[in-house]
N, C-alpha and C positions, 0 to 999 in steps of 0.2 A: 407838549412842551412849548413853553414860549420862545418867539425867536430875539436874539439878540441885537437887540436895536442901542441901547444902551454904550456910552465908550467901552475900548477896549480893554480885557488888563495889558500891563504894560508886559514886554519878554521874560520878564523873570517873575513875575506873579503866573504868568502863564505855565510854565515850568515847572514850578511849585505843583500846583492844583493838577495839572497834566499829567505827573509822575506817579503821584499819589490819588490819581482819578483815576477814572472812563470817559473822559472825554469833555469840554466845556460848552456848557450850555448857560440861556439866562440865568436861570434860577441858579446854577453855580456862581456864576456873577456877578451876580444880586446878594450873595451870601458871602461872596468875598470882598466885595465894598461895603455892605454892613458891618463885618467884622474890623472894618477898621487897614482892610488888606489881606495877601496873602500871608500871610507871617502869623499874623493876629488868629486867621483863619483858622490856620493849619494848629496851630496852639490850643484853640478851642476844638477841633476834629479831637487831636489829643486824650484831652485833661477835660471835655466837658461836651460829648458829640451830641447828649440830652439838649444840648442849647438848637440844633438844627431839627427839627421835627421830621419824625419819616415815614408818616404814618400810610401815605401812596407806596412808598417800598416794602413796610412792614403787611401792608393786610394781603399782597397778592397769596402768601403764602394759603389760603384758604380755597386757592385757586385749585390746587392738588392735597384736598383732604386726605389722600395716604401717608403725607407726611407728617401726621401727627398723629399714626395708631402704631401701636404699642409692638414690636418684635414678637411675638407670639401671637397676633393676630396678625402679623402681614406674612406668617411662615405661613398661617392657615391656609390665608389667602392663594397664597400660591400653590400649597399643597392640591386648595379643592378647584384650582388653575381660574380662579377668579381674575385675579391680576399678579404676572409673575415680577420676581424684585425686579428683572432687569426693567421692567415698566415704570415700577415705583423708582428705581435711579433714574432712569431717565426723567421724572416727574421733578427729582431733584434737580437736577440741572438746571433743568430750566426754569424753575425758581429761582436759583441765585444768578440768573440771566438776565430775568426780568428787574430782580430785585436790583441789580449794580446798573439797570438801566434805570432805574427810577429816585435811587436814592440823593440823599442830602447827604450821607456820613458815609462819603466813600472812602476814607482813611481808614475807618474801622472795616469796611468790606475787602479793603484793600489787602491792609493785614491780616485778616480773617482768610481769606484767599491764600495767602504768602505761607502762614502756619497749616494749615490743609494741604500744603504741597509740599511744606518740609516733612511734616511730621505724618505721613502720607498713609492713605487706606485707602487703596480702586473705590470708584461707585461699583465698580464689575466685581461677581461674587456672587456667588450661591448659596453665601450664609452670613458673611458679614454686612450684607444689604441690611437684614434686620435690624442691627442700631449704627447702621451709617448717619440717617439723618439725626441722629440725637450723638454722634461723634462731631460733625460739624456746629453742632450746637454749641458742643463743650468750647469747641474750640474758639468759636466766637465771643463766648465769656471772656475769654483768658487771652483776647486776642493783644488786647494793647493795657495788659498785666505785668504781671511777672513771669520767664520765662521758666522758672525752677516749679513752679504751680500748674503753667499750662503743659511741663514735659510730665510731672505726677498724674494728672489729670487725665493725659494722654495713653501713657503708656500703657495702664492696666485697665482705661476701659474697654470694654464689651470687643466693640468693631476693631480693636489694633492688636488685642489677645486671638481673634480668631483669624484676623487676617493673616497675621507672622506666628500662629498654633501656639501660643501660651494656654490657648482657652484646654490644650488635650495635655501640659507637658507636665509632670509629674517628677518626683526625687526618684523613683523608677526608673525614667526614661526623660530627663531634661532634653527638652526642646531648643535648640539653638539660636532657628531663625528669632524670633525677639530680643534676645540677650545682645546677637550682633549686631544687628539695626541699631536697635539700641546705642552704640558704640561707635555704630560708622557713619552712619546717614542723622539719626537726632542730636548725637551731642561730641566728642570728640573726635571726630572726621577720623578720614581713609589711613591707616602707616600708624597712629598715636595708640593702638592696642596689639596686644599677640594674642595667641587662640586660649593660654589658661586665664585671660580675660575675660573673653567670648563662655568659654564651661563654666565660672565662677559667676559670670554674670545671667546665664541662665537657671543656674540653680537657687540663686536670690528670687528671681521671680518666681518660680513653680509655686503653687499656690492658689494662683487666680484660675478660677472656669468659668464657664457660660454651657450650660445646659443644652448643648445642640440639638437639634432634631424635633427638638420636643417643646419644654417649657421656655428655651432660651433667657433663664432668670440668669445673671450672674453671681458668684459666691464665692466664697475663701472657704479651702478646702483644708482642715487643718494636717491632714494625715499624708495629704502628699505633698507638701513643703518641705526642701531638701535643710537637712539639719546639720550643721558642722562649718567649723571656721570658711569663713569667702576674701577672697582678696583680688581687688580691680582695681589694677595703679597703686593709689594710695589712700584708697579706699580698703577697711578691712575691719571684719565683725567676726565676734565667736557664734553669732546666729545659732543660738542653743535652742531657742524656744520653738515653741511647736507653730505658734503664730508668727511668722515672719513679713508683716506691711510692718511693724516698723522699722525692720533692716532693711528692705523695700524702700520705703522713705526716707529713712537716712541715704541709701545708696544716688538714690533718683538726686536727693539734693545736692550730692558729692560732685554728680557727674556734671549736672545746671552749674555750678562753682566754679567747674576746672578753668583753667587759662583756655586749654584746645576746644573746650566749648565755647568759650568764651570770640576764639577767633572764626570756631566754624560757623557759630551764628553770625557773627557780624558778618564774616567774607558773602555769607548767600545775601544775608539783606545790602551788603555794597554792590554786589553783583546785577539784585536784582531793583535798584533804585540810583544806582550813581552808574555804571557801566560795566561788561564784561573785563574780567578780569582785574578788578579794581588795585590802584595802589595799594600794596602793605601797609604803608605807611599810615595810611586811611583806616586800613581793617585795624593795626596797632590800636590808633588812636577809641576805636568807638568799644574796642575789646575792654581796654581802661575803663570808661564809662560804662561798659554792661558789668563788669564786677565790683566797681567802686558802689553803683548802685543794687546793690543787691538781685541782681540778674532782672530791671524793670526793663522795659522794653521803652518806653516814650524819652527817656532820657536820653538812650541809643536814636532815638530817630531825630531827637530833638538837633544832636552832636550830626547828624550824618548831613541834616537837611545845611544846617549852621558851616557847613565845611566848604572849603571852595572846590574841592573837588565835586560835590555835587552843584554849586552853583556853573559850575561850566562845561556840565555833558549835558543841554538840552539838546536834543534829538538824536543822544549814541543810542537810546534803548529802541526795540521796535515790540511792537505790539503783537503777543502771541491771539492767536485764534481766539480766543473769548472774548480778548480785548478790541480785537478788530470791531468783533461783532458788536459788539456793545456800544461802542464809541461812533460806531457806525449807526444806529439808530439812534443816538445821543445828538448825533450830528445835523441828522436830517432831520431831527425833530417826531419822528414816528410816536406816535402814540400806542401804546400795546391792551387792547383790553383783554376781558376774561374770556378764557376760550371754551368754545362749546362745539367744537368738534376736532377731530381729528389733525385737520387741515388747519387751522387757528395758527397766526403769528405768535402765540405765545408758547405755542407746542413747536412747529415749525423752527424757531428760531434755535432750537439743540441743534436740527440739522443742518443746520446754517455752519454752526461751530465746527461741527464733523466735519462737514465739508473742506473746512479749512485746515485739515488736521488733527485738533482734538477736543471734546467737548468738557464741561469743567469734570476736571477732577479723576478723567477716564486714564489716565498714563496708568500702563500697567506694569511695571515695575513698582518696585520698593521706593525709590529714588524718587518719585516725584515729579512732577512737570518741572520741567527745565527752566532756570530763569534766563536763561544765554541765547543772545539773540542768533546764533550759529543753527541751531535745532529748527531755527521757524523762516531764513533765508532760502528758500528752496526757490528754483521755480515753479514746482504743482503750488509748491504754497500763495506766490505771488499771483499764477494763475486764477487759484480758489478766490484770494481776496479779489483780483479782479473781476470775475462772475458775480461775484456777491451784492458788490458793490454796484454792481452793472442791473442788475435784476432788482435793487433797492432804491434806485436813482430812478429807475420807470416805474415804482411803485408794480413792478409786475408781480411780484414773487418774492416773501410770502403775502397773500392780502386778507383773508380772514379775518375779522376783528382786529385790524390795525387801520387807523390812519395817519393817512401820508398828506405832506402838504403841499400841494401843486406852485407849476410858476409862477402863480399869482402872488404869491410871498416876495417873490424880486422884480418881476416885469412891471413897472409903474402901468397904472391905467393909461392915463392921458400923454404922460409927456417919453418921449421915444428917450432910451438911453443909450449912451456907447459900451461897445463890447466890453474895450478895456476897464470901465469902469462898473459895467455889471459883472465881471468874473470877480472884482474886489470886493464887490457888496457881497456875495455870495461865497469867498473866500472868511472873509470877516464873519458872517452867520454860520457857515459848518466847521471852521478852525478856528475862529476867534481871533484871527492874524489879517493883516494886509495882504493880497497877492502880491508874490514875488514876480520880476521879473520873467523867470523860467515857469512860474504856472500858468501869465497870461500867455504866454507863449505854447505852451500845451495846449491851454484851453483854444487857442485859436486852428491849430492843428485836428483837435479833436473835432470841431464843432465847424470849420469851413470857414469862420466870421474872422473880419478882418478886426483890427482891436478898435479904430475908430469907426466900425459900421455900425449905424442905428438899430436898436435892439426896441420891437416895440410889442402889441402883441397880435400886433398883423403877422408880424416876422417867422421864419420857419421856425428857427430856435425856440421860439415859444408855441408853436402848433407840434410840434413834433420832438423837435431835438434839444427839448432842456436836459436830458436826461443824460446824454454826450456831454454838459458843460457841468451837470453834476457829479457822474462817473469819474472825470478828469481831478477834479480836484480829491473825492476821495482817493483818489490812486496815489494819488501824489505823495513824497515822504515826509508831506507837512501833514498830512492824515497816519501813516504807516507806524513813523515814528513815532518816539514819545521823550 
């Protein structure tokens, strides 16, 4: 990654691209003054993310060839204990680790990320592992679509039927867990259903299987689709026929429609891109625009970004565990190559995540990774990012196939510089800000150096202790936040 030499964006271009990023770099930079601005930018990420090429984020996937063999060959696999799924998840991970560290279209990985936590399937699993990565697939089609297509899309494939047991329930024996999810967590949130809800809406899906153990094909089972009138809300079918995806369909689009879906979507995307607990008045507003526009999603973000309520929470959100990590290599400039052993910064860096909590995708509930910055405030958490950051800043850990760029990036050769003024140059290149006040003043705590002392590369700071004045700054809540 190139370092950012180039002016600044201004606070509110920052903000923008920050919120809806992993972190700014050059080439983020370069991409948002070509575009004409952040505005410009963010409209093109939208409505045409083909216009940013990403072909560095798109090939690493090649990097973990298991993610493109087929569920009946990766059941094998672990049958004849070749490589077991929780491998191949893990292999996952850190793919979309590497990938949101590399990419141009992180609006698209952003929301791709957001709908994967809403509409949520553990990587962990003993059987839904098989078409987890082609669930994440889907879901990235449909990421910045229409919401009523990517909840069709979702529901009944493979990995979300076996995770919440659609893939076993039968008009025999309707299975619940999907019907309720369904109802509480995807689309008309917690209070807005009663339980002959929940049984009417499990027996609309009965139907769908997945061939466990064995071929894991998925199929429509005509003979155990529960047959006889269903009624959810105000939703209501005589479901006569023996084939029921089109009462399916109609129901899935009923439910995309409602007004309460309508505000539980919006409330999790205000929550998790304007601030915890966001104004009503806010989620009112963009609930309007997700139904006026027939449930599109770009419309809704278009309205959220456009609101002043988002223009003036920059740095209420903080950065969960992936984000840290990402933004953290984004920051320092790390380069990530292909890994060829065990130990490799591209492998390495899932444990990085763990360590701070949670790696993508692992929350093991129903519910999802949390967007609320409450769940990620902890001390072990603020400890982890500070290790992290501390072990990345001396390039000690991970080092495998990655490089790091030395103080050679800030310490002029020739001409000796002031503290205070190399913690701003070095603030500006890993945040893309000025230092504050309170960071040269960390930095100078951290590092022993007085703010006008000459920085040169006779100087300790630069034999030893860059790594103190780079630590500092990521610590700092102009790195944490977002």
């Amino acid at each position: 990654m190139a370092r950012n030499t180039a002016g600044l964006l201004t606070p509110a271009q920052r903000h923008l691209v920050t919120r809806f990023g992993y972190g700014v770099d050059a080439t983020l930079a370069e991409d948002v003054r070509r575009a004409g601005g952040a505005s410009a930018w963010f409209e093109l990420q939208l409505t045409r993310p083909g216009a940013f090429p990403d072909g560095a984020a798109e090939g690493v996937r090649r990097w973990w060839p298991d993610l493109d063999r087929g569920p009946a060959e990766l059941w094998k696999r672990q049958v004849e204990e070749v490589r077991g799924g929780w491998e191949v998840m893990e292999d996952y991970g850190r793919w979309l680790l590497v990938r949101r560290i590399r990419t141009r279209r992180p609006v698209l990985e952003k929301m791709a990320e957001f709908w994967e936590a809403m509409l949520h399937v553990p990587v962990s699993g003993d059987a839904q592992f098989t078409w987890r990565v082609d669930y994440g697939d889907t879901v990235r089609r449909h990421a910045l679509g229409r919401f009523d297509e990517l909840l069709a899309a979702t529901t009944t494939h493979p990995a979300m039927l076996i995770f919440l047991s659609g893939a076993t329930s039968t008009k025999r024996a309707p299975n619940e867990n999907l019907g309720r999810e369904l109802l509480e967590l995807h689309t008309l949130g917690t209070g807005n259903y009663d339980e002959d809800d929940v049984k009417a809406s499990a027996r609309i899906l009965t139907g769908h299987h997945v061939d466990l153990w064995e071929t894991w094909k998925a199929s429509y089972v005509e003979e155990d689709h529960y047959r006889g009138r269903v009624k959810v809300r105000g939703f209501s079918a005589k479901n006569a026929k023996a084939d029921g995806r089109r009462v399916t369909k109609e129901y899935l689009h009923y439910l995309a429609h409602h007004p309460d879906t309508a505000h539980h979507v919006c409330e999790r995307l205000a929550t998790k891109f304007v601030r915890d607990d966001p104004p009503q008045s806010l989620v009112r507003r963009l609930a309007k625009v997700y139904l006026r526009n027939d449930t599109a999603i770009v419309p809704v973000l278009q309205a959220l970004v456009a609101s002043k309520e988002f223009r003036t929470s920059a740095g209420d959100k903080l950065r969960d565990p992936s984000e840290d990590v990402v933004a953290t290599y984004r920051a320092l400039g790390v380069e990530v190559g292909r890994p060829r052993s065990g130990d490799s910064g591209a492998n390495a860096i899932l444990w990085q995540a763990s360590g701070l909590g949670l790696s993508p995708h692992a929350w093991p509930r129903p519910d999802g990774t949390p967007v609320r910055n409450d769940v990620w405030a902890s001390p072990a958490r603020a400890l982890g990012s500070m290790s992290m950051h501390w072990s990345m800043a001396g390039g000690w850990w991970p080092t495998a196939e990655l490089d790091y760029r030395t103080p050679s990036a800030w310490v002029p050769a020739k001409k000796p510089i002031r503290f205070a003024d190399l913690v701003d140059e070095v603030s500006r290149d890993l945040l893309h800000r000025p230092a504050s006040k309170h960071l040269v003043e960390t930095a100078c705590l951290a590092t022993g150096c007085g703010r006008k002392e000459k920085i040169d590369r006779e100087h300790g700071l630069y034999q030893w202790g860059f790594p103190r004045l780079l630590a500092a700054v990521l610590d700092s809540p102009d790195h944490l936040a977002c």
